[in-house]
C-alpha positions in Angstrom: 0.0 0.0 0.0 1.9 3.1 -1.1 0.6 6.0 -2.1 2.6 8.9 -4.6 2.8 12.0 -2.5 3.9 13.8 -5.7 0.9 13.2 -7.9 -1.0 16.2 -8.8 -4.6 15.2 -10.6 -3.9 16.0 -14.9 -5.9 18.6 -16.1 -5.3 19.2 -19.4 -3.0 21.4 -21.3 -1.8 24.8 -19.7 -4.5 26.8 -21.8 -7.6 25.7 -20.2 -6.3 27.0 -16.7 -5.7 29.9 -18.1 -9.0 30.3 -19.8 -11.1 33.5 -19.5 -14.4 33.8 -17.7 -17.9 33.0 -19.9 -18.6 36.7 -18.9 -16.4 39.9 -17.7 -17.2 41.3 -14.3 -18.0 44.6 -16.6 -20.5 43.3 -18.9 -21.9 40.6 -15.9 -22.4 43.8 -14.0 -23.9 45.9 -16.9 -26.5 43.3 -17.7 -27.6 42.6 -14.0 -28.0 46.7 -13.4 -30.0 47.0 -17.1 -32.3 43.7 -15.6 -32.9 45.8 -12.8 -33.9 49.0 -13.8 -36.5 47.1 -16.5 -37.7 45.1 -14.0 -38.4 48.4 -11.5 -39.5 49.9 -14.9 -42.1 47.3 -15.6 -43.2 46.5 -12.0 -43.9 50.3 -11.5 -46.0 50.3 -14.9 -48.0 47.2 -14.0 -48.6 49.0 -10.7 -49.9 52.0 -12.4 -53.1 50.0 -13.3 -51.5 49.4 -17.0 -52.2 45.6 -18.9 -49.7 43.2 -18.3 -48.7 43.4 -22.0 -47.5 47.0 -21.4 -45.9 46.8 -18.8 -43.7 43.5 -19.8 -42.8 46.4 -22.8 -41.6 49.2 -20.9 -39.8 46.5 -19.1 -38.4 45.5 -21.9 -38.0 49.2 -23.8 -36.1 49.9 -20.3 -33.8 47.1 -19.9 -32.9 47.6 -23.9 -32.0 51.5 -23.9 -30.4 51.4 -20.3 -27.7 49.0 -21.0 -25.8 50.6 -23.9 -25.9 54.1 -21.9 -24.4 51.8 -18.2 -21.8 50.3 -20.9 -20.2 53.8 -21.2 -20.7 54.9 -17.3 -19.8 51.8 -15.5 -16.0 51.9 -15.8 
């Protein structure tokens, strides 16, 4: 019974540890703001007495303009 005190597990050539996330912490956090603010956008306009339809839209119209405008301030 002897066990290899050396032995490290194989995982691969060198590139895979050194791969890059799916998603940069930038554009993970620009997305999760934009969801947000659609989300407040939407839930406010449902409030308001509005269809459900309409307020998925705005939502939707929200999330869409907000993220290329958080893209440039979120730095």
């Amino acid at each position: 019974m002897t066990t290899d005190q050396n032995s490290q597990p194989t995982t691969g050539s060198p590139d895979e540890a050194a791969a890059q996330p799916f998603l940069s912490l930038h554009t993970t956090v620009v997305l999760l703001t934009a969801l947000v603010i659609g989300l407040v956008m939407g839930g406010l306009t449902f409030l308001t007495g509005t269809s459900a339809a309409a307020a998925l839209i705005v939502g939707l119209t929200g999330t869409g303009v907000s993220t290329p405008v958080l893209r440039s301030l979120i730095r």
